[in-house]
VMD Tcl script that draws the C-alpha trace (Angstrom):
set ca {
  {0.00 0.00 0.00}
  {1.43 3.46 -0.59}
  {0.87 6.26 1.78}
  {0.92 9.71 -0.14}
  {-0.16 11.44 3.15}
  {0.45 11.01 7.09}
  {0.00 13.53 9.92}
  {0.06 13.05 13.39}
  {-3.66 14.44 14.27}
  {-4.01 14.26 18.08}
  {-1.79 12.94 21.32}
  {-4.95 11.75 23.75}
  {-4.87 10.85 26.83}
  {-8.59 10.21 27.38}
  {-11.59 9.60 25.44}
  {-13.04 13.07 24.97}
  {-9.79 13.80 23.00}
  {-10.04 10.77 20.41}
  {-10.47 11.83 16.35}
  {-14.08 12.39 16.03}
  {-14.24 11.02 12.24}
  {-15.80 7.76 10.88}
  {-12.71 5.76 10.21}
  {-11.22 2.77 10.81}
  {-8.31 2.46 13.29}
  {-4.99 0.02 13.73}
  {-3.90 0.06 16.80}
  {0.06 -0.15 17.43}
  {1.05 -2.26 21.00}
  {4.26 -3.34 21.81}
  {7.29 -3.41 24.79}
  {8.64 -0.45 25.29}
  {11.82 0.12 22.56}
  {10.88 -3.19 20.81}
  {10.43 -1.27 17.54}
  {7.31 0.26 17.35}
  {8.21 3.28 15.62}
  {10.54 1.83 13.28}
  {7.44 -0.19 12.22}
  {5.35 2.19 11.61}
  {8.05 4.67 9.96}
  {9.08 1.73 7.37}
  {5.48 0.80 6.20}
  {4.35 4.23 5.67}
  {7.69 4.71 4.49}
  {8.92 8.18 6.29}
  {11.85 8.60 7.74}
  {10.73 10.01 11.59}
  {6.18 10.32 11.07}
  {6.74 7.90 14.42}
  {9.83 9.47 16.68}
  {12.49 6.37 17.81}
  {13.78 6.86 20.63}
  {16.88 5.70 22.54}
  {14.66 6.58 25.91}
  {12.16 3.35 26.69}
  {9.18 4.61 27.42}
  {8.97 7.82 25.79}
  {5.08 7.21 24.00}
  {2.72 8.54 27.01}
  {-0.32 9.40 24.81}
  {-2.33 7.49 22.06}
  {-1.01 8.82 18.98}
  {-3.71 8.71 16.35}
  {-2.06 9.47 12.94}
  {-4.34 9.78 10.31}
  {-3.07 7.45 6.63}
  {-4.24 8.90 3.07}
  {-7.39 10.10 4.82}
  {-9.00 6.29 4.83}
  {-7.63 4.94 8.16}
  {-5.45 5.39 11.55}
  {-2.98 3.89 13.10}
  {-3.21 4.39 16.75}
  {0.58 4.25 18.88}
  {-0.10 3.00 22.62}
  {2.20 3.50 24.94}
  {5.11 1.37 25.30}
  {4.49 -1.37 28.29}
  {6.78 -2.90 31.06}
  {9.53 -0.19 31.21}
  {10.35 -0.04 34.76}
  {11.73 3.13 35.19}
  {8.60 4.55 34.76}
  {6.50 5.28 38.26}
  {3.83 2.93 39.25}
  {1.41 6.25 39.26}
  {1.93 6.84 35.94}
  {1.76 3.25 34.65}
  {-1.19 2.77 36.56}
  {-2.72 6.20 34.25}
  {-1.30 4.34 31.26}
  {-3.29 1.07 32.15}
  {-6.45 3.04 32.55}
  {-5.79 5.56 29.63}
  {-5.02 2.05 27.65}
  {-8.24 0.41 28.74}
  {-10.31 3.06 27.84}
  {-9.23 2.53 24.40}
  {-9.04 -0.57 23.83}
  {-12.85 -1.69 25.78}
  {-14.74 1.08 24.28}
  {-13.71 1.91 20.88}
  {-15.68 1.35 18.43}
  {-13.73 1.78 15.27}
  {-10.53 -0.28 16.43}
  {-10.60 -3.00 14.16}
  {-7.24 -4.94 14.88}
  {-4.66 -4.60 17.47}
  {-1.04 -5.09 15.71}
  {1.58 -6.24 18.67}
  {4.92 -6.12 18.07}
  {7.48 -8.59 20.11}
  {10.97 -8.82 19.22}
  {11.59 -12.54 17.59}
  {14.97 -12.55 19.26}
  {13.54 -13.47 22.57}
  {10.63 -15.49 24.20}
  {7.67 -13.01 24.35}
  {7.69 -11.66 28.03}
  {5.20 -11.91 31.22}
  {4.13 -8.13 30.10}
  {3.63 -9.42 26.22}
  {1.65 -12.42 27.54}
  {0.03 -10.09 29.84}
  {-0.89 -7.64 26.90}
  {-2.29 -10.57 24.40}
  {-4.54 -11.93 27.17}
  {-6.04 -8.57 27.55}
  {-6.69 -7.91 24.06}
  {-8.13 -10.87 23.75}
  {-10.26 -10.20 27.08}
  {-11.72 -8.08 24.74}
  {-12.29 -9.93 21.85}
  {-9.75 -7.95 19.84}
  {-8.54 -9.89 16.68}
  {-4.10 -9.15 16.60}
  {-1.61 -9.65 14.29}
  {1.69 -10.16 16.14}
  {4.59 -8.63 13.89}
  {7.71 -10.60 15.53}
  {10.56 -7.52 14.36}
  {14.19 -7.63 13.90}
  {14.25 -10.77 11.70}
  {17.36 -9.34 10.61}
  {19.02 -10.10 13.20}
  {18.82 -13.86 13.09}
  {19.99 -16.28 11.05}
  {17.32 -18.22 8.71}
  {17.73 -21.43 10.26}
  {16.26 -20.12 13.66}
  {13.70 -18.59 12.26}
  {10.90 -20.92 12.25}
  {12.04 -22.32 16.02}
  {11.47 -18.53 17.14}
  {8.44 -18.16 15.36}
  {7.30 -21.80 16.74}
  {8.06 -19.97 20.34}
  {6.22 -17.05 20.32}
  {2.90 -19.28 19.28}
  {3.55 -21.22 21.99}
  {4.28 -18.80 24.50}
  {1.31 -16.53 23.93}
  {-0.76 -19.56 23.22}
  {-1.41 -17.59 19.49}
  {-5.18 -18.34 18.98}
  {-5.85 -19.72 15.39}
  {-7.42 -16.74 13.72}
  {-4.67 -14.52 14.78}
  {-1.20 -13.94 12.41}
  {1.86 -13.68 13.00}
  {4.24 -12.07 10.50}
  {8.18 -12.48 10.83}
  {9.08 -8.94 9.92}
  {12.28 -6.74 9.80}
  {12.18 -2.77 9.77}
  {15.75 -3.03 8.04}
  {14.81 -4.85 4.82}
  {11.37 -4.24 4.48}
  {11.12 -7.82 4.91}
  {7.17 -8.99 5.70}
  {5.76 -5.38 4.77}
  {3.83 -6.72 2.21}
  {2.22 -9.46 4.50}
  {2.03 -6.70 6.96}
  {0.02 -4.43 4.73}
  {-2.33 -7.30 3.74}
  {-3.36 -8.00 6.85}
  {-3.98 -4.51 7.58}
  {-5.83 -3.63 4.34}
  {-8.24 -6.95 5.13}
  {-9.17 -5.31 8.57}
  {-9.86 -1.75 7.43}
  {-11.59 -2.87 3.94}
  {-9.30 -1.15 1.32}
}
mol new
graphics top color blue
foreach p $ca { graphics top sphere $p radius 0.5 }
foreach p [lrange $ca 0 end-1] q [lrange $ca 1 end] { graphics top cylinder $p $q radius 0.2 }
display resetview
């Protein structure tokens, strides 16, 4: 898909503040520095729409940016940085709930885990709540760069186990480097938001 236009429309932090248009909306959920924005930034393909940061934790807000004027894609904030208070994780948690129990146009959650490493308590954790909620995901395992091809499908094998992956949910092996599973990325996407 090719984006020809992306803004940043809003920061929220509660619900009175959400885009007030008729569209569908991606949401974005991942650890804290797993690659969220690097995501984003290669399949829209712009350089910094979604800031990286070398601070974890940095995302407070839901980001709503708004794609060709058809769709959003919706940046949570990072979770299970520690540094961060227990105050303001707690506002997070309720900030995130609010979101993700009562919105209406969220059609799919996209989480992003990093296939390196065994998905953690706080990705399990996330998964189970999204799917407290009956929210369909598509788990984007990133940095597939940075493994060899052989352990690929043992690391992809892992994270279905560990999250216990339910059946109508997809997992995409993808790398922000290479571009590699953008397309599979996108098609998943474009089947949720009807374009």
């Amino acid at each position: 898909m090719k984006i020809n236009q992306a803004e940043l429309v809003i920061s929220a932090v509660s619900q009175k503040q959400y885009p007030n248009e008729p569209l569908p909306e991606i949401a974005l959920a991942g650890r804290s520095n797993v690659g969220k924005s690097s995501f984003i930034n290669q399949l829209i393909q712009r350089k910094a729409l979604a800031r990286t940061s070398s601070k974890p934790g940095k995302t407070q807000t839901l980001n709503f940016y708004k794609l060709n004027e058809a769709f959003f894609f919706v940046d949570v904030p990072g979770y299970g940085y520690a540094k961060v208070s227990k105050t303001e994780r707690e506002k997070w948690g309720k900030m995130m709930e609010e979101y993700f129990s009562n919105r209406q146009k969220l059609k799919m959650v996209v989480m992003i885990v990093d296939i390196r490493h065994d998905p953690s308590e706080d990705d399990r954790m996330m998964y189970d709540f999204l799917k407290h909620y009956r929210l369909p995901v598509t788990v984007i395992a990133t940095k597939l760069d940075k493994i060899k091809r052989g352990q690929r499908a043992k690391q992809l094998k892992r994270i279905i186990e560990v999250l216990e992956l339910e059946d109508e949910d997809t997992l995409i092996p993808f790398s922000a480097e290479t571009g590699e599973g953008k397309d599979d990325a996108w098609r998943t996407i474009r089947s949720y938001i009807g374009k």
